[in-house]
TITI-895166 format. One record per residue (C-alpha): x, y, z. Coordinates in steps of 0.2 Angstrom, whole numbers, padded with zeros to 4 digits, always signed. Layout:
N
XYZ/...
//
This chain:
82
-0004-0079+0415/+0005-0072+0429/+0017-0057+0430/+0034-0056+0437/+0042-0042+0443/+0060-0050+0447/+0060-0053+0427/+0051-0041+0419/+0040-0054+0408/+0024-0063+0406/+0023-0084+0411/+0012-0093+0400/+0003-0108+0409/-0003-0121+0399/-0015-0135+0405/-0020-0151+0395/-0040-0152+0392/-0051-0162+0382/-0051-0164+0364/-0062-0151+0354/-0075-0159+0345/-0068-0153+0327/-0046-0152+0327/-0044-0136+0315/-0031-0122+0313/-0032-0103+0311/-0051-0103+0325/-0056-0088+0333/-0059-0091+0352/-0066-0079+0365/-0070-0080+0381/-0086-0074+0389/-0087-0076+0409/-0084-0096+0414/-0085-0102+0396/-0071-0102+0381/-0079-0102+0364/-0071-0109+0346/-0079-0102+0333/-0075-0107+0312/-0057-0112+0306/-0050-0121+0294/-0049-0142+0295/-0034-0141+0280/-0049-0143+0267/-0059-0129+0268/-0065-0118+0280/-0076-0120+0294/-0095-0114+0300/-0093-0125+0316/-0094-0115+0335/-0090-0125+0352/-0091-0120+0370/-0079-0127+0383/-0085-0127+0400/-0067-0128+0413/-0080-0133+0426/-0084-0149+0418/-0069-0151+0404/-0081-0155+0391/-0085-0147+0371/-0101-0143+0366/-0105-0141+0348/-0116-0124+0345/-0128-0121+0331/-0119-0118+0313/-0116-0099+0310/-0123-0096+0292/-0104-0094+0283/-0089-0102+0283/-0074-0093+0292/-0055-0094+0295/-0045-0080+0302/-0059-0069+0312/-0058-0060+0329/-0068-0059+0343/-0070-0051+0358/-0082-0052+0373/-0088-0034+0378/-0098-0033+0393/-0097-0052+0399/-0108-0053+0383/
//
């Protein structure tokens, strides 16, 4: 995103990646220094316990361990680089 004093506004850039391992809607995602994390969602069944790790420098998902409970509609934030 880069800012723009002539017109007063914000520029989204979008840039195609791989696919995620798991197509969902309603993930949290957070970034934490270098590496963009999905975490839960919702597939259009049921809710989701599924994390994945994108790595930009390599343009690849990893699937994490499981987190215990199903989730759709959380928020995260990175605090710290941690």
């Amino acid at each position: 995103m880069w800012y723009s004093k002539d017109f007063q506004c914000y520029h989204l850039l979008f840039v195609i990646v791989c696919m995620c391992v798991c197509v969902c809607v309603c993930v949290c995602v957070c970034v934490i220094p270098g590496l963009l994390y999905a975490i839960g969602g919702f597939d259009g069944v049921s809710p989701l316990k599924s994390m994945e790790c994108y790595n930009p420098s390599t343009n690849q998902w990893s699937s994490l361990p499981d987190m215990s409970t199903k989730r759709f509609g959380l928020a995260a934030c990175a605090c710290d680089g941690e």
